[in-house]
C-alpha positions as CSV (number, residue, x, y, z in Angstrom):
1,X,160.1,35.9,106.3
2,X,159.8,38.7,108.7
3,X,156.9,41.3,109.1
4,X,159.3,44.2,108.1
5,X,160.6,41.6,104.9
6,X,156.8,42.0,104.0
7,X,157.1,45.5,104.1
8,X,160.1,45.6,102.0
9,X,158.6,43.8,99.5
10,X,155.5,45.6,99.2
11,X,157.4,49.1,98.7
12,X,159.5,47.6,96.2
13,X,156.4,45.7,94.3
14,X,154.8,49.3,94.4
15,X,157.2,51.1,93.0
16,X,158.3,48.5,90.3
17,X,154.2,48.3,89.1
18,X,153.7,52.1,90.2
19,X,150.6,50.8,91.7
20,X,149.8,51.7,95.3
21,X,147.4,48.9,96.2
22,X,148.7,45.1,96.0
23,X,147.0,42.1,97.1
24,X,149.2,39.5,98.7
25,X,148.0,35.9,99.0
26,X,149.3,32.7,99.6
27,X,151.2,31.8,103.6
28,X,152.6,35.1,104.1
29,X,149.5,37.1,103.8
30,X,150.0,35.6,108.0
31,X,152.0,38.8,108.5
32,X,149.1,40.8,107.9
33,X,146.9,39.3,110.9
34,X,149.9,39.2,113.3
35,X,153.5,40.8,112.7
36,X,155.2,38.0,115.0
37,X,153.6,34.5,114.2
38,X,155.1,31.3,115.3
39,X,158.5,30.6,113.1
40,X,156.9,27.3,111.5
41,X,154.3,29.6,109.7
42,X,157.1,31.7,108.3
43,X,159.5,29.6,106.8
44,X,158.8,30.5,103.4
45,X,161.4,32.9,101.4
46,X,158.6,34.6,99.0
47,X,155.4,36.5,99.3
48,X,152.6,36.0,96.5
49,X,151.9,39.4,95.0
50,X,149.8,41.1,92.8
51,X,148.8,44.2,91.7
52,X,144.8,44.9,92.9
53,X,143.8,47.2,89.8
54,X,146.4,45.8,87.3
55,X,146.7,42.4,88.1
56,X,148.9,42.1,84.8
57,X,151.9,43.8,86.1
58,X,152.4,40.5,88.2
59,X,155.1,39.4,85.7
60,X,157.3,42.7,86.5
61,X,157.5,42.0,90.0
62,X,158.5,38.6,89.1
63,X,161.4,40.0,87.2
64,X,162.7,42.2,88.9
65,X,162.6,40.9,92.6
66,X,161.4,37.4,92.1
67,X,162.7,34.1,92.9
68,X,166.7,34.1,91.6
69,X,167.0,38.1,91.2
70,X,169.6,39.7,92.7
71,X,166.8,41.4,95.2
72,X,166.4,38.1,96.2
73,X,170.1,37.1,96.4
74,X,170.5,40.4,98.2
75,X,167.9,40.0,100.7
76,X,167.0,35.9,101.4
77,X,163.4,37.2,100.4
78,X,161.5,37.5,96.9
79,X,158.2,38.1,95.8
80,X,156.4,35.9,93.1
81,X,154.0,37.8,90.7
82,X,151.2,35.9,90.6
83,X,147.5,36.0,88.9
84,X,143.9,36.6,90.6
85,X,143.5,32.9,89.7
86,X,146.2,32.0,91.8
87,X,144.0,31.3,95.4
88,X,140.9,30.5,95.5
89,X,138.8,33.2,97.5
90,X,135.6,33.0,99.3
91,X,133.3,35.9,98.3
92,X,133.8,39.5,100.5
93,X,137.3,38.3,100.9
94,X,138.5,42.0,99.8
95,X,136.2,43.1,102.6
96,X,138.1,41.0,105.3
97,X,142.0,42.1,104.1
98,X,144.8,43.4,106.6
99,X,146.6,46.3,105.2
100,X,150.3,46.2,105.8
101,X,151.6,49.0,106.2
102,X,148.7,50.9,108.0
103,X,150.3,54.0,107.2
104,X,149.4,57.3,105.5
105,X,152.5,58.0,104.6
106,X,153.8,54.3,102.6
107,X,155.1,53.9,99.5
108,X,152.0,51.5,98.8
109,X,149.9,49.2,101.0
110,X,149.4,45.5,100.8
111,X,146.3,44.2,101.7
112,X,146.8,40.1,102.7
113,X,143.9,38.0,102.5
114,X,142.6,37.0,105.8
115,X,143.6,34.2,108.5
116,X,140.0,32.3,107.2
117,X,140.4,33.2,103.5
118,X,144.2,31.7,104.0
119,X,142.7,28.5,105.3
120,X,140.2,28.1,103.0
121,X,142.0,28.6,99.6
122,X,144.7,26.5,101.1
123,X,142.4,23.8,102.2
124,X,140.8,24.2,98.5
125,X,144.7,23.6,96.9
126,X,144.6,20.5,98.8
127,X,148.4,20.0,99.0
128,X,150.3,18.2,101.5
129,X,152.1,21.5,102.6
130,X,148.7,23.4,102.3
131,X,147.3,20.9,104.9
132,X,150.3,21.0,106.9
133,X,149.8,24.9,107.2
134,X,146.2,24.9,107.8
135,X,146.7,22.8,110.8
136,X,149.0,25.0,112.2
137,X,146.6,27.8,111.9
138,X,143.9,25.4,114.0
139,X,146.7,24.5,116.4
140,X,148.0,27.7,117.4
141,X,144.5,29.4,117.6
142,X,144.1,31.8,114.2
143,X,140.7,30.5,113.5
144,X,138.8,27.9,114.8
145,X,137.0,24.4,112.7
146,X,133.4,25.6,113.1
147,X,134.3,29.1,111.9
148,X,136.2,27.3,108.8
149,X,133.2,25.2,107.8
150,X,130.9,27.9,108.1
151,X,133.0,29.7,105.6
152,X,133.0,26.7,103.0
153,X,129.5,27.8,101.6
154,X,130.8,31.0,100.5
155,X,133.1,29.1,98.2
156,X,133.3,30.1,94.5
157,X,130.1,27.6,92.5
158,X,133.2,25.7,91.3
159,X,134.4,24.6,94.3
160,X,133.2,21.5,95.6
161,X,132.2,22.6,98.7
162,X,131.0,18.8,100.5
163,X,134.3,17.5,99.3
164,X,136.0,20.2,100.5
165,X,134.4,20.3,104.1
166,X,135.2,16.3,104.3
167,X,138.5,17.0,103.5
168,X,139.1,19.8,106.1
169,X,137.2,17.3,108.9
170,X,139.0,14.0,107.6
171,X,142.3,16.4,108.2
172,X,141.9,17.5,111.6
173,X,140.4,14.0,112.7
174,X,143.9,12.3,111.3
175,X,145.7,15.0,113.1
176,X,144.0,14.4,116.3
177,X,144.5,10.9,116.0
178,X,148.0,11.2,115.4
179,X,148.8,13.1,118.7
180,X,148.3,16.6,117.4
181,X,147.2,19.2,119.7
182,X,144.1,20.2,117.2
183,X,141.6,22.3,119.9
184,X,138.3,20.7,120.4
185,X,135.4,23.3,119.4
186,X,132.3,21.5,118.6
């Protein structure tokens, strides 16, 4: 997915919800931070969406441009309606979003999540291709490990947040170890 795909789908998710303000979430909330990130951190087809003030209207972006729709035939691109619940969030994340398009004059803005609120809900998911895509973030300089663990307190009460700060250091230690080009911060 491209920065202008993004775009695309944001105007369309806007105008299908007639909401102006959308949250996206999930690996392509990268085209917020930076329009032109490496390839490997774009190789997915769909953007997370959702409605900020009426979260419920996910399901109507998942009809009509979501995985399988002829948008998404169309265009190689789709967006998923998803819920609030769908990433787990440290707290002020609304306070650290990107708005894409920065423009007075858009159809409706998307505000994606942050490089470190990316990392930390995707370390949180745990997934093989979550921890595949936070070490890309480490590798190619979006955030750094010291400024991801000092994030990990500000984890929802739910969250394990020990477990979760071994998991992020037992990550980047096995990547190191197995030739990756993690940066050394500490």
């Amino acid at each position: 997915m491209k920065r202008q795909d993004l775009e695309h789908l944001i105007r369309a998710s806007s105008q299908i919800t007639q909401e102006y303000e959308l949250v996206i979430i999930g690996s392509q909330s990268i085209l917020g931070t930076d329009p032109n990130p490496p390839a490997e951190l774009t190789v997915s087809a769909e953007a997370d969406i959702y409605p900020l003030h009426k979260p419920e209207l996910a399901h109507e972006i998942d009809v009509h441009i979501g995985e399988g729709s002829p948008f998404h035939e169309l265009n190689g691109y789709y967006a998923q309606g998803v819920g609030v619940e769908t990433a787990t969030l440290p707290s002020g994340w609304l306070d650290r979003v990107v708005r894409v398009p920065d423009s007075a004059h858009s159809s409706g803005v998307g505000y994606c999540i942050s490089v470190l609120d990316l990392f930390l809900s995707k370390a949180e998911a745990g997934r093989e291709k979550d921890k595949d895509f936070c070490l890309l973030l480490l590798e190619h300089g979006y955030l750094t490990l010291p400024e991801a663990l000092a994030m990990v307190p500000a984890m929802p009460e739910a969250v394990d947040k020990r477990r979760l700060s071994a998991r992020i250091r037992r990550w980047v230690k096995l990547a190191r170890e197995a030739g990756r080009s993690i940066p050394v911060w500490e």
